[in-house]
N, C-alpha and C positions, 0 to 999 in steps of 0.2 A: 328277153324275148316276150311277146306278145302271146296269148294264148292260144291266138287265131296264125300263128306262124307255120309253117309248116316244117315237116321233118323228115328225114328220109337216113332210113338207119338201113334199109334190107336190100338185100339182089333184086330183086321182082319191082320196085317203085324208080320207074322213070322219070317219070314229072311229078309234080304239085297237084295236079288233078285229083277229082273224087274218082274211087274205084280203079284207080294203079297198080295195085296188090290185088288181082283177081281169084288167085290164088290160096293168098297168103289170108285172105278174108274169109273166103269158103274153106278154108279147111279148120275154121273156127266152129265148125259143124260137129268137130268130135266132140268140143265142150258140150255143146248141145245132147248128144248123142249118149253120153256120159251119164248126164244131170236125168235126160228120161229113161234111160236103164236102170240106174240106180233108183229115181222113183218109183219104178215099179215093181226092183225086189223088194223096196222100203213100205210098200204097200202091202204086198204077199207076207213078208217075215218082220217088216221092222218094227214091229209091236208096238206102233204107234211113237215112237222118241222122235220126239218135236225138236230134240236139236242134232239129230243125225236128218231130219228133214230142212233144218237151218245149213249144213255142212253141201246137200244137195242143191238148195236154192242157190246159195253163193257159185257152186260149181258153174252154173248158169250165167249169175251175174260175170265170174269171168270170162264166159265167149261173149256177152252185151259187150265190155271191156274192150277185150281183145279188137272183135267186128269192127265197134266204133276207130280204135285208132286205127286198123289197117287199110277200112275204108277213107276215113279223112286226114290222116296222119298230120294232125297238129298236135300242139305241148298241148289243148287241153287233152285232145283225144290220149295222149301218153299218159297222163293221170288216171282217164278214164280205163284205162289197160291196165294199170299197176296199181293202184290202191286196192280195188279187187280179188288180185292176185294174193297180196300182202293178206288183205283183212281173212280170206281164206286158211292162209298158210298159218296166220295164227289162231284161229278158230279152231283149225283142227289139232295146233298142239297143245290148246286146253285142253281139249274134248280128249286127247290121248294121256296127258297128264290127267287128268281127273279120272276118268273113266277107266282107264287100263291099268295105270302108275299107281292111283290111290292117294294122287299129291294133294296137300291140302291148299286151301285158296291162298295163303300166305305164303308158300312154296312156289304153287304153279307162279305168283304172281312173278315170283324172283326171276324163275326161270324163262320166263317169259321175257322178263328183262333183261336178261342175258343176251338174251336170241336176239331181240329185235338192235341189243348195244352192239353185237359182232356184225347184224346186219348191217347197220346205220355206217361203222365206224370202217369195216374189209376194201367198202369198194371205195374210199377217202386212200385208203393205206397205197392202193393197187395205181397205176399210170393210166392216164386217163385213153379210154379207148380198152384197155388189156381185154383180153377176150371178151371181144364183142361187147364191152361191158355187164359183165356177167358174175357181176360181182356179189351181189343180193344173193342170188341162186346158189355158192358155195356154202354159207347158213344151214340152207333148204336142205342140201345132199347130206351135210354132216350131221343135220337134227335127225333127220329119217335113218341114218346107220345109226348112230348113239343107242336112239330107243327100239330098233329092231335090236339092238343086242341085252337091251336091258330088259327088254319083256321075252326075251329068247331067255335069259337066265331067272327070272320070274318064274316058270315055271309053268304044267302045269297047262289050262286052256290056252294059256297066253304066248305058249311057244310057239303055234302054226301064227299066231297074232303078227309076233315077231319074226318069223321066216317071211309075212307076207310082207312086212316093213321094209325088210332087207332087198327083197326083190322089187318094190317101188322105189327104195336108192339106186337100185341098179338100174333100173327101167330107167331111173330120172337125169343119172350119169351116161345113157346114154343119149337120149332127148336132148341133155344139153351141150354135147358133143356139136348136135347138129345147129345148135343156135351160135353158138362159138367160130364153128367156120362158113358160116352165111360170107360173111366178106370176102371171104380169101378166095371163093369160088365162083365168085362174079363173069371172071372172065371165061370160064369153061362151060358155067353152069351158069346164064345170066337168070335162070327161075330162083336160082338159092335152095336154099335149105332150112328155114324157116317154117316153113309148112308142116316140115317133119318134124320141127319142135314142137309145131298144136297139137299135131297127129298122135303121138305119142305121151304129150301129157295128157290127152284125153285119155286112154289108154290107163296111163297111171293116173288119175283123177279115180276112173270107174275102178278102178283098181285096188285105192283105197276106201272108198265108199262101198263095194263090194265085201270087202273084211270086216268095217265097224257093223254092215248090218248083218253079216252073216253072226259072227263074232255074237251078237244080238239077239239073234235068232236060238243059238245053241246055248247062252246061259240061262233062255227062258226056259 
């Protein structure tokens, strides 16, 4: 396929046309929405850490991401949605390995490659199509319990750390509920449910940005 191809994966896009997803585009607003809450407790308490402000910026770059493909939904715009997302989700699990865990760089590195080998290799495993293709995301949901339980048993500051991890798996298990059955709801719901997957990662976005700076604030 062509870069300039188009693609149509959601309830809400009728045609091939710009701006189909009217919807499903503007509620790429919570990323937005997210990314300036968090900068500006990151301003009041975040003691200046230039890579809890790298973790914010990206949060941003995913609704550019997002915006882009749902308004034009071509392969490249699907790139421009997902690599975003990815470089995010590993960003922040250095930043929790390092910062939380105490992993060293030859450790994080491993682990790191673990993640991105389960990510790469789950959704090849899974039939093509299998929920919604959502295969990436079951990684995501497993990394955010593991080290909510592991900074829960840490000890110590790191348990509300860890209770707040835990309830971002949760938030995130359900967020992807709704991205899962986007299809299936076509005929009843022709809006989908997609929407309520941005809605709510926004939600859990600020939500972990929320923790690392508070988290920040209170070990100063």
């Amino acid at each position: 396929m062509a870069l300039n191809d188009p693609i149509d994966l959601y309830c809400e896009r009728l045609h091939a046309g710009l701006w189909a997803e009217p919807v499903n585009a503007v509620s790429n607003l919570a990323f937005f929405l997210a990314a300036a809450g968090a900068y500006w407790l990151w301003k009041r308490e975040g003691k200046h850490d230039r890579f809890i402000l790298l973790l914010i910026a990206l949060a941003a770059l995913v609704g550019i991401g997002s915006t882009l493909f749902h308004v034009f939904a071509t392969r490249w715009g699907l790139f421009a949605d997902t690599i975003p997302i990815a470089i995010f989700v590993v960003t922040f699990l250095v930043f929790t390995l390092r910062r939380f865990l105490n992993q060293s760089v030859v450790m994080t590195t491993i682990w790191i490659a673990l993640f991105l080998a389960c990510a790469a290799i789950l959704p090849r495993l899974l039939p093509l199509g299998f929920m919604n293709n959502s295969g990436f995301y079951f990684p995501v949901l497993g990394a955010l319990m593991i080290l909510g339980v592991l900074l829960r048993m840490k000890g110590g500051g790191m348990r509300w750390v860890g209770g707040a991890y835990l309830c971002a798996g949760a938030l995130f298990a359900l967020s992807l509920s709704f991205r899962i059955v986007d299809p299936s709801v076509c005929a009843q719901f022709p809006l989908g449910t997609h929407f309520i997957w941005h809605s709510l990662n926004g939600a859990l976005i600020y939500l972990m940005l929320w923790t690392v700076i508070k988290q920040k604030s209170a070990a100063a």
